[in-house]
MDTraj code that builds the backbone (N, CA, C; nanometers):
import mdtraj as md
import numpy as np

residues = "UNK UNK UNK UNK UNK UNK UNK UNK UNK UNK UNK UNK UNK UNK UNK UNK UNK UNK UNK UNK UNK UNK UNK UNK UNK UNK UNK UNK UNK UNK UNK UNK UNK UNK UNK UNK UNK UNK UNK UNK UNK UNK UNK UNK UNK UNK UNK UNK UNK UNK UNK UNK UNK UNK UNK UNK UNK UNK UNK UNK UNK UNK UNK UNK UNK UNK UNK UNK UNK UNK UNK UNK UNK UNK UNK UNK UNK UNK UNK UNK UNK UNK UNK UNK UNK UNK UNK UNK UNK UNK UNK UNK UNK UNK UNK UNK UNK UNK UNK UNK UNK UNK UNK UNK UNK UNK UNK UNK UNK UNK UNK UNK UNK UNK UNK UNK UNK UNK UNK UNK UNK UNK UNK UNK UNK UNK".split()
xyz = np.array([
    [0.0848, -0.1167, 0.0000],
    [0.0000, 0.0000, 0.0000],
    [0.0898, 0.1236, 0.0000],
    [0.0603, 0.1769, -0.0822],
    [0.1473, 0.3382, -0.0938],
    [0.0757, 0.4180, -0.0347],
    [0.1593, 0.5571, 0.0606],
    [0.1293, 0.6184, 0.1471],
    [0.1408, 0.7342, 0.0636],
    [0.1016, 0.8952, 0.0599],
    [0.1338, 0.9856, 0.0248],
    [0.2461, 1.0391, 0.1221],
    [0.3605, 1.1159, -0.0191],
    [0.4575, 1.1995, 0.0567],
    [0.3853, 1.3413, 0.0769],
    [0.4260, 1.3659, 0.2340],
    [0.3963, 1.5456, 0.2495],
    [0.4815, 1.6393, 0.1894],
    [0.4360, 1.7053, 0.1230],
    [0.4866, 1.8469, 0.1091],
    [0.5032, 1.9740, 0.1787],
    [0.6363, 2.0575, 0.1505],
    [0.5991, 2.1621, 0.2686],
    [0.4627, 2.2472, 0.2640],
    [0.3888, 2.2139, 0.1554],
    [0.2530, 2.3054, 0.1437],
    [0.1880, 2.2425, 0.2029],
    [0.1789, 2.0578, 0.2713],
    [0.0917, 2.0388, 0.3119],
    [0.1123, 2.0972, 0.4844],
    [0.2744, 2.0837, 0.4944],
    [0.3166, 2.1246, 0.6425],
    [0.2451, 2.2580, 0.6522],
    [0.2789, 2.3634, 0.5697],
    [0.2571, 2.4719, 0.6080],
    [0.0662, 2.4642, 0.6308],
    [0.0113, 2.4255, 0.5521],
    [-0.1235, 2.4159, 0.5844],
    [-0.1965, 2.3362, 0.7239],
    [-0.0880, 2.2726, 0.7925],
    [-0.1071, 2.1607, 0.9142],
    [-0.0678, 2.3009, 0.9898],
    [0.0414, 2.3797, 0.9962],
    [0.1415, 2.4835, 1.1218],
    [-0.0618, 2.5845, 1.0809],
    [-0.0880, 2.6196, 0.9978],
    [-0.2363, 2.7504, 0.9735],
    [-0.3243, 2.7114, 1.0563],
    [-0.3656, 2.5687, 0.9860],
    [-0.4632, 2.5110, 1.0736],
    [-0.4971, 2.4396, 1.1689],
    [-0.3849, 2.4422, 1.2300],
    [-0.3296, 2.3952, 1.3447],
    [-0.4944, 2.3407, 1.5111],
    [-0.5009, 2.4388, 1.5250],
    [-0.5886, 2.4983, 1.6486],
    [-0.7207, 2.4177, 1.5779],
    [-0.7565, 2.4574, 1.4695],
    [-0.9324, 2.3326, 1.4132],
    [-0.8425, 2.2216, 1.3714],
    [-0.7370, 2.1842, 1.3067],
    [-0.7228, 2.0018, 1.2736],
    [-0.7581, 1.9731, 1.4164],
    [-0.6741, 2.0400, 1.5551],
    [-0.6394, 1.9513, 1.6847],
    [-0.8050, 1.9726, 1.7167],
    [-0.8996, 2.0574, 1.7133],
    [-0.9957, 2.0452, 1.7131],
    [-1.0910, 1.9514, 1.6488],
    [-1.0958, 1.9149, 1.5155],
    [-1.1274, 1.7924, 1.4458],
    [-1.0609, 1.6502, 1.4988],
    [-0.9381, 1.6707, 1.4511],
    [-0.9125, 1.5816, 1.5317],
    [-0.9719, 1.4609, 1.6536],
    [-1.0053, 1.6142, 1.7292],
    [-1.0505, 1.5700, 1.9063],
    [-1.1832, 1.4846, 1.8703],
    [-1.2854, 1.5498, 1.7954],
    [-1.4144, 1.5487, 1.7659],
    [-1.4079, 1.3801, 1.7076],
    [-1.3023, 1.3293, 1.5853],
    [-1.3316, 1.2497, 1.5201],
    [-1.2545, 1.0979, 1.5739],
    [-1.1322, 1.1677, 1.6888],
    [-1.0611, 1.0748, 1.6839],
    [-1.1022, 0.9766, 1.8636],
    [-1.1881, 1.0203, 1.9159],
    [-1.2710, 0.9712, 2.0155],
    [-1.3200, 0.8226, 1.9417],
    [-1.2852, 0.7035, 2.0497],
    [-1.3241, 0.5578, 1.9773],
    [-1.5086, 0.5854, 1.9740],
    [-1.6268, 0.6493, 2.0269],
    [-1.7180, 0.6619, 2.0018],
    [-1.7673, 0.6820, 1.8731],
    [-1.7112, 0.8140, 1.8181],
    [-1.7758, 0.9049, 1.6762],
    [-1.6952, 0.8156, 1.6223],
    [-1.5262, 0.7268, 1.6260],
    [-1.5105, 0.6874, 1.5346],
    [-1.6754, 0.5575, 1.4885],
    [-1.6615, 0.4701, 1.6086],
    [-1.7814, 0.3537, 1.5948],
    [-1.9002, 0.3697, 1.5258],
    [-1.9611, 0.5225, 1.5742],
    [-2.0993, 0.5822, 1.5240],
    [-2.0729, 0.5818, 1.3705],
    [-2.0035, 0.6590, 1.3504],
    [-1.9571, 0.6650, 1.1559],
    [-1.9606, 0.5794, 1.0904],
    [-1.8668, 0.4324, 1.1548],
    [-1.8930, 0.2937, 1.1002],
    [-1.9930, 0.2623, 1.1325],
    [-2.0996, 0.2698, 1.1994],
    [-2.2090, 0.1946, 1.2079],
    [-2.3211, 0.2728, 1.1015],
    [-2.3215, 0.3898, 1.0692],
    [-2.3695, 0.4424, 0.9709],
    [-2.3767, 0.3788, 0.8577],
    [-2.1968, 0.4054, 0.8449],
    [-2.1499, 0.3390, 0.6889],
    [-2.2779, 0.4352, 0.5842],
    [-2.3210, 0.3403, 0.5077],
    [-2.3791, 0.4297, 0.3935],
    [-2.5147, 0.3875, 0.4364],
    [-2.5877, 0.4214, 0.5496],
    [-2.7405, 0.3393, 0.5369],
    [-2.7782, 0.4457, 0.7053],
    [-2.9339, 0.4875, 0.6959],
    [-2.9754, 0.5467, 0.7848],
    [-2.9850, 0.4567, 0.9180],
    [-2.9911, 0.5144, 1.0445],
    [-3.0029, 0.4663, 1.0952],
    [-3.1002, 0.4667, 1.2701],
    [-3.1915, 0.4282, 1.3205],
    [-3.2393, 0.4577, 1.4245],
    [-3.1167, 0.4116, 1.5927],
    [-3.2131, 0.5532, 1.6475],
    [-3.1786, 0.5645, 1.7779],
    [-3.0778, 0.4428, 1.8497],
    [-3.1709, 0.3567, 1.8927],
    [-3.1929, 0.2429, 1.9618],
    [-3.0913, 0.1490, 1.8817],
    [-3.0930, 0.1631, 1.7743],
    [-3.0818, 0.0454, 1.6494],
    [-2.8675, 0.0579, 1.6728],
    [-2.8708, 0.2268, 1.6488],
    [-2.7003, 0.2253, 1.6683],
    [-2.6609, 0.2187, 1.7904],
    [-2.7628, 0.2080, 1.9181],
    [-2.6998, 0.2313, 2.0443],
    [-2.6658, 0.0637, 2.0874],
    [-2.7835, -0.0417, 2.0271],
    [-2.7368, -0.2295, 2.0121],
    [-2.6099, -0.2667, 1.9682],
    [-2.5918, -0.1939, 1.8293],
    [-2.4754, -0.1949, 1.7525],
    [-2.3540, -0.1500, 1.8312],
    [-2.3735, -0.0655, 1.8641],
    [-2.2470, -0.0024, 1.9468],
    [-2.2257, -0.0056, 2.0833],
    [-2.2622, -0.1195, 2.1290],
    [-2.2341, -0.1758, 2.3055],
    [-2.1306, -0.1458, 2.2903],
    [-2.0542, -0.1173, 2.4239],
    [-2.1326, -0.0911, 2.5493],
    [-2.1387, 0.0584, 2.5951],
    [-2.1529, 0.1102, 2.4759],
    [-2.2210, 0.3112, 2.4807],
    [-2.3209, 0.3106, 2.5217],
    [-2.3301, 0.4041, 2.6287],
    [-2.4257, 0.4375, 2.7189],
    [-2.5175, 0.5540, 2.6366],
    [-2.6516, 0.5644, 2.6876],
    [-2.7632, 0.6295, 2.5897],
    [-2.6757, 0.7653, 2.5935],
    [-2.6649, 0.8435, 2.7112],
    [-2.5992, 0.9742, 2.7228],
    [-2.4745, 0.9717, 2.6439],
    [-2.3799, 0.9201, 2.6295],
    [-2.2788, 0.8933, 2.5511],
    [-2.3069, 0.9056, 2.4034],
    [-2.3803, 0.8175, 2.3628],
    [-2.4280, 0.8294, 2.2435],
    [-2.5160, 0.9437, 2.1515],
    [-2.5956, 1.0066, 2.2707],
    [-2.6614, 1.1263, 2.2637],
    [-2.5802, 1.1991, 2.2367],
    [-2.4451, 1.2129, 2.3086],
    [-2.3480, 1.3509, 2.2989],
    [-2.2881, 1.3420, 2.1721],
    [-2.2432, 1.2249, 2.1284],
    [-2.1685, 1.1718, 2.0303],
    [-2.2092, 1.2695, 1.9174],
    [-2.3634, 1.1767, 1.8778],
    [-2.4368, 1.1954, 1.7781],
    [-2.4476, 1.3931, 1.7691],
    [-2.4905, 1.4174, 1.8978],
    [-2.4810, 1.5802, 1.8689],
    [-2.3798, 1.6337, 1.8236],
    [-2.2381, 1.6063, 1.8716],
    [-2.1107, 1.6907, 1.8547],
    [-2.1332, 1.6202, 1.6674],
    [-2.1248, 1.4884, 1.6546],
    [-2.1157, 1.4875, 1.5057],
    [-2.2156, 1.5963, 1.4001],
    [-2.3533, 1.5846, 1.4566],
    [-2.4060, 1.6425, 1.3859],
    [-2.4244, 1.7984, 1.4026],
    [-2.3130, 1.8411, 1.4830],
    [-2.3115, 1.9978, 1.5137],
    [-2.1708, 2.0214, 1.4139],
    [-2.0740, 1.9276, 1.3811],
    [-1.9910, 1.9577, 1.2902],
    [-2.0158, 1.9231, 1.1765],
    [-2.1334, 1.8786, 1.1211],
    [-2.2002, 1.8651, 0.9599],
    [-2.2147, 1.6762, 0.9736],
    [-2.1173, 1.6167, 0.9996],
    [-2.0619, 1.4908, 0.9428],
    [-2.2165, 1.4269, 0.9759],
    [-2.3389, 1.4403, 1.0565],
    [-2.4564, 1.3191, 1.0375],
    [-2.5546, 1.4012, 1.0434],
    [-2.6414, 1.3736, 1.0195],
    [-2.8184, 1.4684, 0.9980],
    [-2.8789, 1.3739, 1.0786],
    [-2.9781, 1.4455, 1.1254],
    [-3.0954, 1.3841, 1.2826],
    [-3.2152, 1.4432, 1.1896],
    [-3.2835, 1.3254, 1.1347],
    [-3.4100, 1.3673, 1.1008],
    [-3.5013, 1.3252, 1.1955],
    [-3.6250, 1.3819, 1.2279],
    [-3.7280, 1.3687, 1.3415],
    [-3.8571, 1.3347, 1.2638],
    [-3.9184, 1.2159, 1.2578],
    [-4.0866, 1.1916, 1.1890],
    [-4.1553, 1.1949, 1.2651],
    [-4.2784, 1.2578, 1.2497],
    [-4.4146, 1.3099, 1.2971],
    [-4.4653, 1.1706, 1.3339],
    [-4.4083, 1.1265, 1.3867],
    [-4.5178, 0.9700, 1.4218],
    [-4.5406, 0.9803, 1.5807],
    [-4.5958, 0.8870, 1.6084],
    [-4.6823, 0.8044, 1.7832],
    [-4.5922, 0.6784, 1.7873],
    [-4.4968, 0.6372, 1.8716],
    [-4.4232, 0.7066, 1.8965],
    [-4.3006, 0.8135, 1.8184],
    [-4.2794, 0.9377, 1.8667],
    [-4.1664, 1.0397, 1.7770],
    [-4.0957, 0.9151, 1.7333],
    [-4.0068, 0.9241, 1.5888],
    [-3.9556, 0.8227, 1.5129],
    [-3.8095, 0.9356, 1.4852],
    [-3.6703, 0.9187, 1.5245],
    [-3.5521, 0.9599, 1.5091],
    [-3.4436, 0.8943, 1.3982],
    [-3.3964, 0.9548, 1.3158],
    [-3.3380, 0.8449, 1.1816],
    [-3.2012, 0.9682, 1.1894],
    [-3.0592, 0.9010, 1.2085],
    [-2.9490, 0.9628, 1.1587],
    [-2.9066, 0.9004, 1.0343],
    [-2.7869, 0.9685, 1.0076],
    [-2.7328, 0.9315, 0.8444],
    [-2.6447, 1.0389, 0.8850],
    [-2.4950, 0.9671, 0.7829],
    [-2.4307, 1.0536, 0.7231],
    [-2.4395, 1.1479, 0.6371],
    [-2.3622, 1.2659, 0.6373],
    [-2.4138, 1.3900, 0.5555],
    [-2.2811, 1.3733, 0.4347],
    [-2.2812, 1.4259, 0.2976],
    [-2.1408, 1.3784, 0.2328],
    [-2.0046, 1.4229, 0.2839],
    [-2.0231, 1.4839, 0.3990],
    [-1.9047, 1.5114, 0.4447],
    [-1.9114, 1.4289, 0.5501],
    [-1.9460, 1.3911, 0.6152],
    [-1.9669, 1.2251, 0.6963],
    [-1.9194, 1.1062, 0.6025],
    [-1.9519, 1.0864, 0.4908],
    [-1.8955, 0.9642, 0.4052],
    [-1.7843, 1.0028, 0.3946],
    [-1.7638, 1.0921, 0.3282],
    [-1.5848, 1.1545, 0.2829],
    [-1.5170, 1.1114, 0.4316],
    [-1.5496, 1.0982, 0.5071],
    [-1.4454, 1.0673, 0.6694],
    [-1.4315, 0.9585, 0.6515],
    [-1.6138, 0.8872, 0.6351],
    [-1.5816, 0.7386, 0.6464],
    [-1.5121, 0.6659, 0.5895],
    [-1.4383, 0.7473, 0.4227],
    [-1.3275, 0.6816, 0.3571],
    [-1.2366, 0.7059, 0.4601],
    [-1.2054, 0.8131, 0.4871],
    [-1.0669, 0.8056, 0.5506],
    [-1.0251, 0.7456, 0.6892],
    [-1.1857, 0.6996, 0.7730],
    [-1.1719, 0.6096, 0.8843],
    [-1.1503, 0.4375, 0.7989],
    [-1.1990, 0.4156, 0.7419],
    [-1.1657, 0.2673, 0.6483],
    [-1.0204, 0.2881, 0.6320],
    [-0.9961, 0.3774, 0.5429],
    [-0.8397, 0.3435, 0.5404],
    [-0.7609, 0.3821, 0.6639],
    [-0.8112, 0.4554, 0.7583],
    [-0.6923, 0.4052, 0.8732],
    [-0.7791, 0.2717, 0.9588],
    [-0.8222, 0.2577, 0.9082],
    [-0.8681, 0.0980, 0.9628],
    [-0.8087, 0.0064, 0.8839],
    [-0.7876, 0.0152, 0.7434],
    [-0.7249, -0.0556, 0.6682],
    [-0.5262, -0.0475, 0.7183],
    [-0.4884, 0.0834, 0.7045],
    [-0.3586, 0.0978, 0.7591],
    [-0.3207, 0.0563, 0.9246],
    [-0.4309, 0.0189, 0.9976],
    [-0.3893, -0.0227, 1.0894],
    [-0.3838, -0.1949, 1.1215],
    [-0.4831, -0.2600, 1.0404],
    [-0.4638, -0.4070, 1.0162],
    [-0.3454, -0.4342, 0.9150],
    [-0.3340, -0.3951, 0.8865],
    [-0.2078, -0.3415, 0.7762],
    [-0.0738, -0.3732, 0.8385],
    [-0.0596, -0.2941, 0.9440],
    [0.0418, -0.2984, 1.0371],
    [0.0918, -0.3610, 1.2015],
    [-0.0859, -0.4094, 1.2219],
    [-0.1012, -0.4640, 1.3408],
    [0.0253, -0.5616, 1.3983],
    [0.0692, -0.5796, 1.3060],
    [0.1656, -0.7314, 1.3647],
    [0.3013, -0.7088, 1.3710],
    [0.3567, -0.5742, 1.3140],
    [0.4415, -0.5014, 1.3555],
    [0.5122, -0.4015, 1.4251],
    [0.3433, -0.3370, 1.4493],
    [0.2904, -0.2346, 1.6085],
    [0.3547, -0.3118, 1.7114],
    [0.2685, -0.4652, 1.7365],
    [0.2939, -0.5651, 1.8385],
    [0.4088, -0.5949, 1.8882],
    [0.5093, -0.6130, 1.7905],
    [0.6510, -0.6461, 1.7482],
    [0.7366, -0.6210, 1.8417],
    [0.6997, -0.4394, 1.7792],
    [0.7740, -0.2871, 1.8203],
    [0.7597, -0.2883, 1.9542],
    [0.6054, -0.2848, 2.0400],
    [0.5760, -0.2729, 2.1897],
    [0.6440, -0.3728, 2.2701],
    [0.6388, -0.5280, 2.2074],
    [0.6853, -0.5968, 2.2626],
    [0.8370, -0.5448, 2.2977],
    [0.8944, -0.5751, 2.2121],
    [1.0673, -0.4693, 2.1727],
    [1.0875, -0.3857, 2.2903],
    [1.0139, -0.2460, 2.2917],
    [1.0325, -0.1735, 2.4037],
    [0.9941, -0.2015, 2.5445],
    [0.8882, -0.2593, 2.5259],
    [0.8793, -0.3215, 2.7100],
    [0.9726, -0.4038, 2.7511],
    [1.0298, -0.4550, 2.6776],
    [1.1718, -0.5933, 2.6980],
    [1.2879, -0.5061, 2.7144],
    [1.3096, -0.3506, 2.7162],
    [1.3966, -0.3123, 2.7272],
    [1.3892, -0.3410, 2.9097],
])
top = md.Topology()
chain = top.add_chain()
for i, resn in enumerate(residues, 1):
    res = top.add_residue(resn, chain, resSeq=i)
    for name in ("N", "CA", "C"):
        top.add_atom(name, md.element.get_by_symbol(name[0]), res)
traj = md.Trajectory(xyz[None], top)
């Protein structure tokens, strides 16, 4: 698997935006919003339905999750007029566009898993 080389334009654009990446970052790189995103994937989804999926997240947990995501664009909270209220999230296309880039560091990290291991082992044996 080929990695991209950085450029100093991409450095210099990491030193600008420094203060929102570490902010994004924070938002995306929490094991919760990462889980919520994958459980999305490309298909709507109810309340209840992602909170099964995603044991052992607590309702409040998941509540916050889902808000901070959908206060930074990445999922939409639609609400239906039904008995009982009926709640449906989904990714927004800037929610999918992540979810490529959570796959591939999911991909780059099975990728490397067995040499991570290796390495830790290595240094704790010091």
């Amino acid at each position: 698997m080929a990695y991209p080389i950085v450029g100093a334009a991409d450095a210099d654009l990491c030193e600008q935006g420094r203060d929102l990446i570490r902010d994004v970052l924070e938002r995306i790189g929490d094991k919760w919003s990462v889980v919520v995103i994958c459980q999305l994937g490309d298909t709507t989804r109810r309340f209840n339905e992602l909170r099964r999926m995603s044991e052992p997240i607590t309702q409040r947990m998941l509540s916050a999750t889902l808000r901070g995501l959908e206060r930074d664009g990445l999922v939409t909270r639609t609400v239906h007029d039904t008995k009982p209220p009926r709640v449906d999230y989904a990714l927004t296309p800037r929610g999918v566009s992540l979810l490529e880039v959570v796959r591939a560091l999911a991909g780059w990290a099975e990728h490397n898993a067995a040499g991570i291991l290796d390495s830790r082992t290595a240094f704790d044996a010091r």
